[in-house]
ZATOR-447049 format. One record per residue (C-alpha): residue in three letters; x, y, z. Coordinates in steps of 0.5 Angstrom, whole numbers, plus 500, padded with zeros to 3 digits. Layout:
REM residues N
AlaXYZ ...
END
This chain:
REM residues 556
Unk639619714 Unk635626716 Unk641630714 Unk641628708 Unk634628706 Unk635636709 Unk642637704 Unk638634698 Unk632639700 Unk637644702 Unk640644695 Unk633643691 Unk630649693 Unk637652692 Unk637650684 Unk629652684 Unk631659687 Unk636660681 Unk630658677 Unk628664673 Unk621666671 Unk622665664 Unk624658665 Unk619656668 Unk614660664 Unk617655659 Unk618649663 Unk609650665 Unk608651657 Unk612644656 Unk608641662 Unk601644659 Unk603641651 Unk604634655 Unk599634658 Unk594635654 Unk597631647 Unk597625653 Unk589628654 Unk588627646 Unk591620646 Unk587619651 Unk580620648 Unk582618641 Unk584611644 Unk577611647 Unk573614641 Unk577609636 Unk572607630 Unk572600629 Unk570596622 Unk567589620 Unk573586617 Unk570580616 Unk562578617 Unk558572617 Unk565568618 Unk565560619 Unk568558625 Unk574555621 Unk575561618 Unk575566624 Unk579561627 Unk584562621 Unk584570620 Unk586570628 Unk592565628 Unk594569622 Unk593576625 Unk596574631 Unk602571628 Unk603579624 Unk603580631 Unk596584630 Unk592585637 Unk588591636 Unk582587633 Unk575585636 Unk570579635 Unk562580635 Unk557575634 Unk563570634 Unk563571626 Unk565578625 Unk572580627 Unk572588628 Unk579593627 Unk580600627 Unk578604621 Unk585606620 Unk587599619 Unk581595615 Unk583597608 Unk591593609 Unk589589613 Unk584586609 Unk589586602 Unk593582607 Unk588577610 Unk585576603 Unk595575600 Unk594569606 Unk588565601 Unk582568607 Unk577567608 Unk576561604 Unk568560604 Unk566566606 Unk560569600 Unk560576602 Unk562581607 Unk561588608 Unk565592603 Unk560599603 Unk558604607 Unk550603611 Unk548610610 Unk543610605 Unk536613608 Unk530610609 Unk527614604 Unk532613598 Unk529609592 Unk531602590 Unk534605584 Unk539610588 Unk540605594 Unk543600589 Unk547605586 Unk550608592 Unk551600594 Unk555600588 Unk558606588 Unk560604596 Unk562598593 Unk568600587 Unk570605593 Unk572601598 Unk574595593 Unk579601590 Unk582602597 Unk583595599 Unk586592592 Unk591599591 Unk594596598 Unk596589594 Unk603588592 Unk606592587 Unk599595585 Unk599603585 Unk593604582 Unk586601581 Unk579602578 Unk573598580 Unk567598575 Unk561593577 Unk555591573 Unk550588578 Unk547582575 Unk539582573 Unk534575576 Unk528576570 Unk525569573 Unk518573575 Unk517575568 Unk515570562 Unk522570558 Unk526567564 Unk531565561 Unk533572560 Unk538572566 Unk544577566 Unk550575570 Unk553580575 Unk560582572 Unk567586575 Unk572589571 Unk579591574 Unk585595571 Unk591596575 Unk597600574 Unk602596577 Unk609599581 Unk614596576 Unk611597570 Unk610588570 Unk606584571 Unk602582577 Unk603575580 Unk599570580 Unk598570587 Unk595577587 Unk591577582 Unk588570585 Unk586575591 Unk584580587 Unk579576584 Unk577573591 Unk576580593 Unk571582588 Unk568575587 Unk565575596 Unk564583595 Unk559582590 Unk553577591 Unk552573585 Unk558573582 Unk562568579 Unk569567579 Unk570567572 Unk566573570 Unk571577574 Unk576581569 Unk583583570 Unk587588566 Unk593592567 Unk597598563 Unk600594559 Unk594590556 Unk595584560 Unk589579562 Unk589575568 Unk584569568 Unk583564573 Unk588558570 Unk586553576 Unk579553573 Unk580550566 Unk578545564 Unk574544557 Unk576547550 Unk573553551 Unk576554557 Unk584552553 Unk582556547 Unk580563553 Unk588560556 Unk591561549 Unk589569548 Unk590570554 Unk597567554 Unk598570546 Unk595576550 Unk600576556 Unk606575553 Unk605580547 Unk605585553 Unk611583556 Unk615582550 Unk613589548 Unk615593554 Unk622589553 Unk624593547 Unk620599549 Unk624599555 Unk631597551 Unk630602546 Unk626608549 Unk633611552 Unk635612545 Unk629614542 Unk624615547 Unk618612549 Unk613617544 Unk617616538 Unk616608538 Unk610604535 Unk612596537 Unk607591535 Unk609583538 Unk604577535 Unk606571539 Unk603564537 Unk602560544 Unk601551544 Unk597550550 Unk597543547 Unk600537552 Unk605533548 Unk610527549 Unk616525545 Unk621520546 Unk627520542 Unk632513541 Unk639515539 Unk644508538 Unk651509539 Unk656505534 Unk661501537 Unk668503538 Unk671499533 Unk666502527 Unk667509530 Unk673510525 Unk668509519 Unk672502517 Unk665499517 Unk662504512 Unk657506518 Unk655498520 Unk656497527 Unk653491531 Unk647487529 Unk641488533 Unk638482532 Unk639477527 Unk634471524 Unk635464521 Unk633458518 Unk637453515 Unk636446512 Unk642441510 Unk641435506 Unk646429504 Unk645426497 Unk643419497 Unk650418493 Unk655420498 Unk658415502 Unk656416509 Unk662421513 Unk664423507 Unk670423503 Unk675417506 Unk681420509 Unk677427511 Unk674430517 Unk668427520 Unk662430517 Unk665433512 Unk660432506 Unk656437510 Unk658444507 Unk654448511 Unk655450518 Unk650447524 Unk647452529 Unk647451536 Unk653447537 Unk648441534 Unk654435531 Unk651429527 Unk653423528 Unk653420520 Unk647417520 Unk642423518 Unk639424511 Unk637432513 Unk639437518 Unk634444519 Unk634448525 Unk632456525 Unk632461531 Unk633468532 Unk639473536 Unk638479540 Unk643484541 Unk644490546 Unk647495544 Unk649502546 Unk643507546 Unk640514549 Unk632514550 Unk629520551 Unk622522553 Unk619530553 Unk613533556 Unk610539553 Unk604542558 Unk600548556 Unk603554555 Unk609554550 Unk611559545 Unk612557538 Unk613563535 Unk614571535 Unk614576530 Unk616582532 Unk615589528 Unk617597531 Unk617603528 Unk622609530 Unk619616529 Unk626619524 Unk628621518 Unk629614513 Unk636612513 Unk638616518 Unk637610523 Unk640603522 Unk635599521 Unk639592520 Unk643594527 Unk637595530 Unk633588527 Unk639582531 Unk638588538 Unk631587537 Unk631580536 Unk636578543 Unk630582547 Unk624577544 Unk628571544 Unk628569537 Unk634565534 Unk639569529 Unk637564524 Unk630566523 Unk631574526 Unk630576518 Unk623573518 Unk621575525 Unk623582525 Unk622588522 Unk624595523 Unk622601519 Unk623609521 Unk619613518 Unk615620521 Unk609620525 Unk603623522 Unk602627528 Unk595629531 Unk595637530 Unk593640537 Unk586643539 Unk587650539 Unk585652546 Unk586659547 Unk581663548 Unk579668542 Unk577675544 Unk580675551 Unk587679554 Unk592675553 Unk592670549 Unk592663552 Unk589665558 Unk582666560 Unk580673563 Unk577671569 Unk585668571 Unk587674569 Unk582678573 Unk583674579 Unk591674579 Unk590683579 Unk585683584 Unk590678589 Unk596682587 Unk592688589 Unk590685596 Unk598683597 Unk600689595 Unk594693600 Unk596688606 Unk604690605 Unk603697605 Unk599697612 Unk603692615 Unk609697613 Unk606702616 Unk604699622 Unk611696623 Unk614704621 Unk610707627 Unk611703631 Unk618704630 Unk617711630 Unk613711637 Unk618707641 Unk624711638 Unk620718642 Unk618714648 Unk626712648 Unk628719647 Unk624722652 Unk627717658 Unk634719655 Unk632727657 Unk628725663 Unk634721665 Unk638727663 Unk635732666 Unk634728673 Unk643726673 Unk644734671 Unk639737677 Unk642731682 Unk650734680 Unk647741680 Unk644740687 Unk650737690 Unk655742687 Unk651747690 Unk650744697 Unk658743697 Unk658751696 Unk653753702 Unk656749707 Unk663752705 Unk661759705 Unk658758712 Unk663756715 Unk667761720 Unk673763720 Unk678761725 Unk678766730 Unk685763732 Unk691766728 Unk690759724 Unk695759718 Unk690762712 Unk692757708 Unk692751711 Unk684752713 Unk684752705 Unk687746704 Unk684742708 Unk678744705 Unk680742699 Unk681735701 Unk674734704 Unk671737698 Unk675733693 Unk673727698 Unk666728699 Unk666729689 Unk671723690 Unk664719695 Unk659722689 Unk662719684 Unk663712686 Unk657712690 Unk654715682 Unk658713677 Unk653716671 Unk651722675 Unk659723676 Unk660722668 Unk654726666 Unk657731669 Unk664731666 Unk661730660 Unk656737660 Unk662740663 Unk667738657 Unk661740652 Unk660747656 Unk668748655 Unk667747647 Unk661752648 Unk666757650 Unk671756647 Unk667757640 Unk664763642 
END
């Protein structure tokens, strides 16, 4: 075990020594990032601001918001007071929009929506303006976290209690508007809308539901149908359906015809009449029977029911029985009902009943609730020329969209093409200036940033040019001194290889002149062979001055 703790540690020092400065300049930078990003998470954990979702909660209310949280798997929340739930700030807005889509709180009568920061100096006035204005604020927050709202306005008008003056009955309600610009274009559902009026009716103390407006871009009011009641109450639903359906017939045939035309150049009108009557009808059809469905019968099929009365009487002249030689009871013409035979001795028989019969039938029963149309009319108008458009094609189109039969589409639409009588503009140039359409101040401004940018790119150029210049000197001025140094070096060698061969002492023996030279050639070309691969650049500098001195020479 130990040989292999030393191997391990053996080859971990080896893959360390190998480590460069750099790397580890790189690799300490990335631990110093890590570190202090796991620092800041650290401290903005600690330092997380926590807002009221919710106060004032009943206990069945708190109960119902923290089961719903936890199953949206929503844990970073906390309980104050046991009747305010705290989440982080980030938070507050979505969850708040989801809480309130789930139906809750459902007896809560108000909530902190605004902001606490009013000083204790502020007037009445400004405090409650500065409540409002906090109110509207964070209602927009909340309400454009909703589905398929994209955009929200809030407008507040807080209500006035004049019980301390002598007109008291001169009291002004609080009222809410909302308009809303929606995603897709449509409507809101009902479930949103229901939420929407919830959160601005518990924001605002005082408010009744009712006096809460919503609206959205298409002209669309959204009412509180669930609390209906009186006649009033039906003819505010009949608007506000005749209102509501208008809206989206209008954007269907925007929407079918503004590809063509486009949107600017269509004026469309729609006048919707809604039964919001509850009505009941039941329909009987009878079926003739198979026999009579060939029309033998001239349109008579099975009687339905049938009454009688009959009264029979003998002529006091008749012999009893009637005529020797007939059937018994043949005096009596008529026939007897019931299966009733006299026996002879009856002066009047009378008897009435009535039959009932079962024939085939089909009943049906219809139940209109509120809310029916029973008639549209549809107009559009396409900014063209006359006749350059085919209106009639255009009016069974148009039709189709608005649901309208093809019966009565000609009494129900109508379409016409005609120019618009446009607006003309406002002339917003600037009279007198430089350039026209632009104010001076603008093209002032644009000369004086593109000087500045100009002034900046001239230094930078500069800078960037002598620092270049600088560093070319100081590489030049390394070359000559390398150079110098390489050519004193082959100097001083070449000198000293001659010295030592000038002292040498001719052999004093009667040595063969030539072989002394010839040895000395070699240890020369020896010892020039050992400087050069001992100094390769030293050596090709060398060859180099001596070749460009050879070219010298032989130029003069």
């Amino acid at each position: 075990m130990d040989e292999k703790m030393k191997q391990f540690g053996a080859k971990a020092k080896g893959f360390v020594s190998k480590v460069g400065k750099k790397t580890w300049a790189i690799i300490g930078a990335v631990a110093g990032v890590a570190v202090i990003a796991v620092v800041l998470l650290v401290v903005l954990t600690m330092n997380k601001t926590y807002v009221p979702l919710f106060t004032e909660l009943s206990s069945e209310d708190i109960s119902s918001i923290l089961n719903y949280l936890s199953e949206q798997n929503v844990t970073d929340y906390k309980v104050r007071d046991n009747d305010t739930i705290l989440v982080p700030e980030a938070m507050e807005p979505s969850l708040k929009a989801k809480v309130m889509m789930a139906g809750y709180p459902a007896a809560a009568d108000g909530y902190a929506l605004y902001d606490e920061k009013v000083s204790s100096l502020s007037t009445e006035s400004d405090r409650n303006n500065y409540t409002r204005m906090g109110l509207e604020k964070n209602l927009v927050a909340l309400i454009e976290n909703f589905d398929n709202v994209r955009q929200a306005s809030v407008l507040i008008s807080p209500g006035q209690d004049n019980s301390y003056v002598l007109n008291r009955d001169d009291t002004i309600d609080a009222t809410a508007t909302v308009f809303v610009t929606t995603r897709n274009g449509g409507r809101l559902s009902d479930e949103v809308a229901a939420a929407i009026r919830r959160a601005v009716r518990f924001a605002v103390e005082g408010l009744k539901i009712e006096n809460v407006t919503i609206e959205d871009q298409n002209g669309t009011t959204y009412i509180d149908i669930d609390g209906l009641s009186s006649k009033t109450d039906e003819s505010m639903l009949k608007l506000t359906l005749e209102s509501e359906q208008n809206a989206i017939i209008r954007r269907n045939i925007l929407n079918l015809l503004a590809p063509v035309y486009g949107e600017e150049n269509l004026s469309v009108g729609v006048n919707t009449t809604v039964d919001v009557a509850h009505t009941w009808e039941e329909a009987i059809q009878y079926y003739l029977p198979e026999y009579a469905q060939d029309g033998s019968t001239g349109g008579k099929g099975i009687i339905g029911s049938r009454v009688f009365h009959y009264e029979i009487g003998r002529d006091g002249n008749t012999n009893q029985g009637g005529v020797p030689g007939t059937t018994t009871n043949a005096d009596l013409s008529e026939y007897v009902e019931q299966g009733y035979q006299p026996d002879g001795n009856e002066n009047v028989l009378e008897g009435d009943g009535e039959y009932n019969y079962d024939n085939s039938q089909t009943t049906t029963q219809k139940e209109w609730n509120g809310g029916t149309i029973i008639d549209c009319m549809v107009s559009v108008t396409i900014n063209a020329q006359p006749g350059s458009v085919n209106t009639d094609d255009l009016v069974g189109h148009v039709a189709r969209v608005a649901g309208i039969d093809v019966e009565m589409q000609d009494d129900k639409v109508s379409v016409l093409a005609i120019p618009f009588i446009l607006e003309p503009a406002e002339d917003t140039t600037t009279r007198g200036g430089i350039l026209a359409g632009v104010p001076d101040w603008v093209l002032y401004a644009a000369i004086a940033g593109l000087a500045l940018f100009l002034l900046i790119l001239l230094i930078v150029l500069i800078l960037v040019s002598r620092s270049r210049k600088k560093r070319k000197a100081q590489e030049e001025a390394l070359l000559a001194e390398q150079e110098a140094a390489a050519l004193a070096a082959a100097q001083a060698a070449a000198a000293l290889a001659f010295t030592e061969e000038q002292q040498q002492e001719p052999p004093k023996t009667g040595a063969n002149i030539m072989e002394i030279h010839t040895e000395r050639s070699m240890e020369l070309r020896r010892d020039v062979r050992a400087f050069a691969e001992s100094n390769p650049e030293v050596a090709a500098y060398m060859v180099k001055s001596w070749l460009k001195e050879d070219e010298e020479d032989d130029g003069r």
